[in-house]
C-alpha positions as CSV (number, residue, x, y, z in Angstrom):
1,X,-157.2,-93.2,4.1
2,X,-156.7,-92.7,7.6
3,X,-154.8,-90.5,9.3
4,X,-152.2,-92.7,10.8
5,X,-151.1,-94.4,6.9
6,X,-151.5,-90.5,5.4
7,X,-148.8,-89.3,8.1
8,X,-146.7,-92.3,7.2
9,X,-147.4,-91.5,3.4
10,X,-145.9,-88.3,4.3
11,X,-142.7,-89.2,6.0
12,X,-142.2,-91.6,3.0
13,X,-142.4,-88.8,0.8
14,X,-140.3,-86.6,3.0
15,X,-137.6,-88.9,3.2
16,X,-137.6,-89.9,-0.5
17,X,-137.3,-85.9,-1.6
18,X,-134.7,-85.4,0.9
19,X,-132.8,-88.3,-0.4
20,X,-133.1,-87.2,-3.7
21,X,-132.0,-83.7,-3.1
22,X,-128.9,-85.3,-1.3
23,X,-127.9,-87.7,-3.9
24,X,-128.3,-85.0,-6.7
25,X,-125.4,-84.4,-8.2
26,X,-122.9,-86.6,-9.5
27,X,-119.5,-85.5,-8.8
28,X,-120.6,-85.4,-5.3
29,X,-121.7,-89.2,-5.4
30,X,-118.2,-90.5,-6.9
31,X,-116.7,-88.7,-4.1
32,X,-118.6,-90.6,-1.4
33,X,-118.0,-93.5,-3.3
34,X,-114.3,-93.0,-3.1
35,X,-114.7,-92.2,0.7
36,X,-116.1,-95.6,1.2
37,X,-113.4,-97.3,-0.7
38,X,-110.8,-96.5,1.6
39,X,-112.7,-96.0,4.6
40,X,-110.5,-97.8,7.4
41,X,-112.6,-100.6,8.5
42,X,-110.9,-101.2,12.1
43,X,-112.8,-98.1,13.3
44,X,-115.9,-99.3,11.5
45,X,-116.0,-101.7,13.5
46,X,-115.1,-100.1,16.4
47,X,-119.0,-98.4,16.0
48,X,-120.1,-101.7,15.8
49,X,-118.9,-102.7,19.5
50,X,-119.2,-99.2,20.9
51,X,-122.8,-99.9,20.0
52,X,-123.0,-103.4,21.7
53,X,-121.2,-101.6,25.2
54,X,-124.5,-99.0,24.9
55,X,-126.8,-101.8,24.4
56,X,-125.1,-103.4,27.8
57,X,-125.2,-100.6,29.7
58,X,-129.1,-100.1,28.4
59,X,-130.6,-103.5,29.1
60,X,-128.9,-103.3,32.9
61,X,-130.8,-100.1,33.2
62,X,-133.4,-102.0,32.3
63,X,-133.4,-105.2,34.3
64,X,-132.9,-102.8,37.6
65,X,-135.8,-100.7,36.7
66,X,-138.2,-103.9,36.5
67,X,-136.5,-105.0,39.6
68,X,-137.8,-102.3,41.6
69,X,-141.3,-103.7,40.3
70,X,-140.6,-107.0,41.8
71,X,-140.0,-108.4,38.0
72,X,-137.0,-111.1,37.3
73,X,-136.6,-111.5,34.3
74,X,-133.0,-113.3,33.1
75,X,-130.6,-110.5,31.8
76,X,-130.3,-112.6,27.9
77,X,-133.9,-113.0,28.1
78,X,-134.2,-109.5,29.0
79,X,-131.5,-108.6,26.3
80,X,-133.4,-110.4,23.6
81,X,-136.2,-108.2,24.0
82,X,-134.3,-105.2,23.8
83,X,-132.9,-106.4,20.3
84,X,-136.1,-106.9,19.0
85,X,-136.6,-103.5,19.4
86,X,-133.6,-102.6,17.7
87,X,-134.9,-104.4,14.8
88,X,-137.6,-101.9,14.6
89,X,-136.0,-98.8,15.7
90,X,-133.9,-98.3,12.6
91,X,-137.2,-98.2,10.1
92,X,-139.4,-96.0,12.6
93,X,-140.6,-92.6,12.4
94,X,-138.3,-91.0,16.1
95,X,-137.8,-95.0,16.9
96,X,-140.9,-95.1,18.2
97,X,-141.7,-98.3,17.1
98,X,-139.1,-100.1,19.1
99,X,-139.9,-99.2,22.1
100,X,-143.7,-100.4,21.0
101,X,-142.0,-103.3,20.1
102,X,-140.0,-104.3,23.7
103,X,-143.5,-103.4,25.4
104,X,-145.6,-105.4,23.7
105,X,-143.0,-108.8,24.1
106,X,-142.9,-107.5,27.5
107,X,-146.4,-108.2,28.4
108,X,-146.2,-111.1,26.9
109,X,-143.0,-112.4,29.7
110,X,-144.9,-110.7,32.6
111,X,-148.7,-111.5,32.0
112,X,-149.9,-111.6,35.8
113,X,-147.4,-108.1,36.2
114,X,-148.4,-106.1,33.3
115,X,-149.0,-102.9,34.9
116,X,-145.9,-103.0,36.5
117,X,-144.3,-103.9,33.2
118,X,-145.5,-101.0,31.4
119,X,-144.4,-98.7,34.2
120,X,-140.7,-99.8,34.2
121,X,-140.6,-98.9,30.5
122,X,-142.3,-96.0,31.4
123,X,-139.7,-94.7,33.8
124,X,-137.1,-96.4,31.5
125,X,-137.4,-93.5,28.8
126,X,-138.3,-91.0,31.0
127,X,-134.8,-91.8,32.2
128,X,-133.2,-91.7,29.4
129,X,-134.9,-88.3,28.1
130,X,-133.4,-87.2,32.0
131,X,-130.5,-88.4,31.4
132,X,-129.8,-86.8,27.5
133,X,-130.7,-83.4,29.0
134,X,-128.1,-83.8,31.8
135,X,-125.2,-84.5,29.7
136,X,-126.4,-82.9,26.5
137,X,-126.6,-80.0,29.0
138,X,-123.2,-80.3,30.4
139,X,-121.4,-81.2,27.1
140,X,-123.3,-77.3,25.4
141,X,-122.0,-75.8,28.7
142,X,-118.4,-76.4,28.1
143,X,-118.9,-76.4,24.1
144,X,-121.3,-73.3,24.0
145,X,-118.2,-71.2,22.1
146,X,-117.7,-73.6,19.4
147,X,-121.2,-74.6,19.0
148,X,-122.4,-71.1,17.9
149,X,-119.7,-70.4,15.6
150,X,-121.8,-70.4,12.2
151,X,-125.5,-69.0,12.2
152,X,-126.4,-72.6,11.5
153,X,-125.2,-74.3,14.0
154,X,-126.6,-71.6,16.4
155,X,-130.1,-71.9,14.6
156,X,-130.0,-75.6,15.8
157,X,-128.7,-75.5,18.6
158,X,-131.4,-73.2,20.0
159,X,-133.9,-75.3,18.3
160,X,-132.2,-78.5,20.5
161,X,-132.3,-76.1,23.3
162,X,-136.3,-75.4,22.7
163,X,-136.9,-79.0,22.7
164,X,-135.1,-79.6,26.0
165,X,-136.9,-77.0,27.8
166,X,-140.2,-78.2,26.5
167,X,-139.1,-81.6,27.4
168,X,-138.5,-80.4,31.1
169,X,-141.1,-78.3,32.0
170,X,-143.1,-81.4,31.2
171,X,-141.5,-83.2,33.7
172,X,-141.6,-80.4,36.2
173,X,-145.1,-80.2,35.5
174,X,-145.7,-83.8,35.9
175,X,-144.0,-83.8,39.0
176,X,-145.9,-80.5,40.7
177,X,-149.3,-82.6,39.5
178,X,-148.1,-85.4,41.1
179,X,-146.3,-83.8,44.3
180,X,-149.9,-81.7,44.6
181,X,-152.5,-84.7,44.4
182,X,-153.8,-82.9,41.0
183,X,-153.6,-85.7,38.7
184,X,-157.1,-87.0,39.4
185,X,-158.7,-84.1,38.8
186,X,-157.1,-83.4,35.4
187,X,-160.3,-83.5,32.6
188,X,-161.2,-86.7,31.4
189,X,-160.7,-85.7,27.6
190,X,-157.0,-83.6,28.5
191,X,-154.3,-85.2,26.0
192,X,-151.6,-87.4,27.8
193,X,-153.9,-87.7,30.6
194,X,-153.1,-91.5,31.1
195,X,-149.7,-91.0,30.8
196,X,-149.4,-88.4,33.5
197,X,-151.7,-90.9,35.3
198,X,-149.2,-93.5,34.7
199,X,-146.3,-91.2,35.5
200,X,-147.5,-90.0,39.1
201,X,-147.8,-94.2,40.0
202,X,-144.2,-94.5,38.8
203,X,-143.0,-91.6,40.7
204,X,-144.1,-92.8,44.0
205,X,-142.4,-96.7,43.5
206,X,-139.3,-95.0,42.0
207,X,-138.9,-92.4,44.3
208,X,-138.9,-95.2,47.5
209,X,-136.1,-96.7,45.7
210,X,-133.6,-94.0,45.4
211,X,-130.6,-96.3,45.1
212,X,-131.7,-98.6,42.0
213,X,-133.8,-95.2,40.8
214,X,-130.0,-93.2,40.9
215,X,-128.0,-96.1,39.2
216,X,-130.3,-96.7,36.2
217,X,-129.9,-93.0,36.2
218,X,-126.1,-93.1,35.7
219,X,-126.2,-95.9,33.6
220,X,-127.3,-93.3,31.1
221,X,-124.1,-92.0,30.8
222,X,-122.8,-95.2,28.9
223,X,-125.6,-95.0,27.1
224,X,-125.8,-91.7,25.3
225,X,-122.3,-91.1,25.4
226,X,-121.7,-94.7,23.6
227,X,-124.3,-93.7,21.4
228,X,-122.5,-90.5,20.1
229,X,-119.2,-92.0,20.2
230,X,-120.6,-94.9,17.8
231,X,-120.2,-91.7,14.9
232,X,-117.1,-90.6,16.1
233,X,-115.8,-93.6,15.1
234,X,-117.3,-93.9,11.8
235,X,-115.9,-90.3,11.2
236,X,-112.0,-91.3,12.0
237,X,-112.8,-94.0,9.5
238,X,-113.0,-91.6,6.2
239,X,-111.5,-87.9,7.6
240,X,-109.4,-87.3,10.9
241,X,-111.0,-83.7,11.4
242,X,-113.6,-83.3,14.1
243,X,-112.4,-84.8,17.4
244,X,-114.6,-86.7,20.2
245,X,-116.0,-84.1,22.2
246,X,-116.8,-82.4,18.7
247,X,-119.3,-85.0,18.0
248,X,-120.5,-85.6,21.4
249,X,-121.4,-81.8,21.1
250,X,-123.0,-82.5,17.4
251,X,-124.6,-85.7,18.4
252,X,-127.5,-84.6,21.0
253,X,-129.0,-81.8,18.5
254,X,-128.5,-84.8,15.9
255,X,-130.3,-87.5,17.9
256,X,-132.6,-84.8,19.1
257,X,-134.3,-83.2,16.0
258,X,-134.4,-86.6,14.1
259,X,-136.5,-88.2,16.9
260,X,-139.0,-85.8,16.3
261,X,-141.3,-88.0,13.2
262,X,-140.5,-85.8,10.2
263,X,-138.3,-88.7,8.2
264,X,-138.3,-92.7,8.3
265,X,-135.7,-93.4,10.7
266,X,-134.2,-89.9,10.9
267,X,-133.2,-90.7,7.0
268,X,-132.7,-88.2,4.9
269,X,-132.7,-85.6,7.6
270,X,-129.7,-86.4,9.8
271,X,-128.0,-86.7,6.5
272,X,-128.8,-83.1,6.4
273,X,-127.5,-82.2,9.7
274,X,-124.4,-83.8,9.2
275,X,-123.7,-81.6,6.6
276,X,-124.3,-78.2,8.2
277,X,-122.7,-79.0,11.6
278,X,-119.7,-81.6,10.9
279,X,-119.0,-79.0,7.9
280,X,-119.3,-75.9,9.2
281,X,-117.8,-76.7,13.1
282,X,-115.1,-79.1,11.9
283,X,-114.9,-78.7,8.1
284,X,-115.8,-82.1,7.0
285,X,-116.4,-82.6,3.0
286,X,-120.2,-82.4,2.5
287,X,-119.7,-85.8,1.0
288,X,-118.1,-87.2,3.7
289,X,-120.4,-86.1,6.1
290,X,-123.2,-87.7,3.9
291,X,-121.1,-91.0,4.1
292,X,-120.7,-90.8,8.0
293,X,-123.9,-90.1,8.5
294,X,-125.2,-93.3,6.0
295,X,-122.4,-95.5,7.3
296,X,-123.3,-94.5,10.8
297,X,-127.0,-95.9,10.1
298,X,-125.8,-98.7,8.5
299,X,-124.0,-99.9,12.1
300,X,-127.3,-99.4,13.6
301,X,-129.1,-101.3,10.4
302,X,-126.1,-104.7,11.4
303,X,-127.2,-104.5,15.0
304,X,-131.2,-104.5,13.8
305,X,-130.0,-108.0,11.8
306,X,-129.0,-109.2,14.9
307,X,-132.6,-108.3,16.3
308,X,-134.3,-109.9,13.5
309,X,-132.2,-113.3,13.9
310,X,-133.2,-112.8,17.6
311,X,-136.9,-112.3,16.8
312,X,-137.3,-115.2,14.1
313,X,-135.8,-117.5,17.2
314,X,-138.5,-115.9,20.1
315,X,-140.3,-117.9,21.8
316,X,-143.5,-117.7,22.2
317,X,-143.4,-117.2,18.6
318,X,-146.2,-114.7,19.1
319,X,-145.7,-112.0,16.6
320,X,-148.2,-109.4,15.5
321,X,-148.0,-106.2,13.5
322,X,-146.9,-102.9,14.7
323,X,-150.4,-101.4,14.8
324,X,-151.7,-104.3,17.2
325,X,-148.9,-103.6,19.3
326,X,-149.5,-99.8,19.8
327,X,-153.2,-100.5,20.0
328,X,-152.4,-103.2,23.2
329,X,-149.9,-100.7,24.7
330,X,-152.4,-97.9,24.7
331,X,-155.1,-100.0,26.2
332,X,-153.2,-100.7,29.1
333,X,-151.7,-97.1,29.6
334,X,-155.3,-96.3,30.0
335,X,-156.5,-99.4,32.2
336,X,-153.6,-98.4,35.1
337,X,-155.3,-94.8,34.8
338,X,-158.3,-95.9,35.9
339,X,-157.1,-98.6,37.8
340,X,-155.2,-95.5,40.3
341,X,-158.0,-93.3,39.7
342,X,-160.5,-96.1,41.9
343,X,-158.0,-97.1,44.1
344,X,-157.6,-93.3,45.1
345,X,-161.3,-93.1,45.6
């Protein structure tokens, strides 16, 4: 067994004991149960178009950041990529596999610009991570008070807060090897090495265009925020405690911690999160905070239907497992690296 299928073996197994644990007790079930029967549906599907205004608001940011790479590409051929990868991202350890996903069908739309390709979704979630911190940032600032009103909530909030700063002294220390000439004299064998490669190339194009660099930026704003409002309104639709800006300050440590590969699709574990913030901050039921949460991922799971009926319909109807895809991806991260690295001798 290799170590890529034990790893997934053990998310599996993680999200299967956490599910258990969840689902335990029975008294606890019938409530959730009763929840969901007179859940209001209008604000149900209010998540459901909240989620198609972030997936707008996404693919433009998307479409101007291949711009800048002289790549025109139709925005509903553009969009259909982007909800292939929302077919994938609901199943995938930290939705990595999305984003694999949209790459690899990328390359496939641009095959005489696939460097350029992969470094528009390069500097697409580098955005977005840029863009999280921002208003994560600014959201904690005015929310500090509330947010560390139980030891709980404090624990993971620091542990959000721990992430973010890890997340941008990588960037600052991307951008001092870059703004220093160091990044060809990094070691050969240093992990990420390509990447930071591939980061100081997309620094240079993005930073000469400022003006399509600073809207994709804002266009973030839609895009996060939409993304935490999507379980606002799932919340109003079983309890009418915990108001908007109490779950956009919930929702970045949420979408924060399950990114990180523990669970299949954060399952299981934002289940668990839900419980200790939306009870403790707002004093949401723990069964109703289970049902947000599941119903919540089940908005997401309608929108990855919509990817798959988009997917079966591609054309070229060249599909290929996940694995192949990272494997592709990979290889050309590396072959820019050393494309720069002889340019620059």
């Amino acid at each position: 067994m290799n170590k890529k299928t034990f790893l997934t073996l053990l998310q599996v197994v993680i999200t299967a004991g956490i599910l258990a644990f969840l689902f335990r007790d029975a008294e606890k079930n019938r409530q959730m149960l009763t929840a969901l029967s007179q859940a209001k549906l209008w604000w149900i599907a209010a998540a459901f178009g909240v989620f198609g205004i972030v997936e707008v608001a996404a693919i433009t940011r998307w479409q101007i950041l291949l711009r800048v790479q002289g790549i025109a590409i139709g925005w509903w051929r553009l969009a259909s990529l982007f909800m292939i990868g929302i077919l994938f991202n609901p199943f995938m350890p930290g939705g990595t596999g999305g984003d694999v996903a949209k790459i690899f069908y990328l390359l496939k739309e641009t095959p005489g610009k696939k460097p350029a390709a992969l470094l528009a979704v390069l500097m697409d979630r580098l955005m977005g991570l840029f863009g999280l911190i921002l208003i994560a940032g600014t959201v904690i600032a005015f929310r500090y008070q509330w947010l560390t009103q139980t030891p709980t909530s404090s624990t993971l909030l620091y542990t959000l807060l721990v992430i973010f700063g890890g997340s941008i002294g990588f960037i600052a220390l991307s951008f001092a090897i870059t703004g220093l000439g160091l990044v060809h004299k990094l070691p050969a064998r240093m992990p990420m090495r390509d990447k930071l490669v591939d980061l100081s190339v997309a620094y240079n194009q993005y930073g000469r265009a400022w003006g399509s660099s600073l809207l994709a930026l804002l266009l973030c704003v839609p895009v996060h925020l939409g993304s935490f409002t999507l379980f606002y309104c799932v919340g109003r639709a079983f309890t009418d405690r915990g108001s908007l800006l109490d779950f956009w300050g919930v929702m970045p440590i949420v979408n924060t911690i399950i990114s990180i590969p523990i669970s299949i699709g954060g399952t299981g574990l934002r289940e668990g999160l839900f419980i200790k913030l939306l009870g403790g901050l707002c004093q949401i039921p723990e069964a109703t905070a289970i049902t947000i949460s599941l119903t919540g991922y089940f908005v997401l799971i309608l929108w990855s239907l919509v990817g798959c009926a988009v997917y079966l319909g591609y054309r070229p109807t060249e599909h290929a497992a996940l694995g192949e895809m990272g494997r592709e991806v990979g290889q050309l991260e590396h072959e820019i690296a050393v494309a720069e690295e002889s340019t620059e001798k």
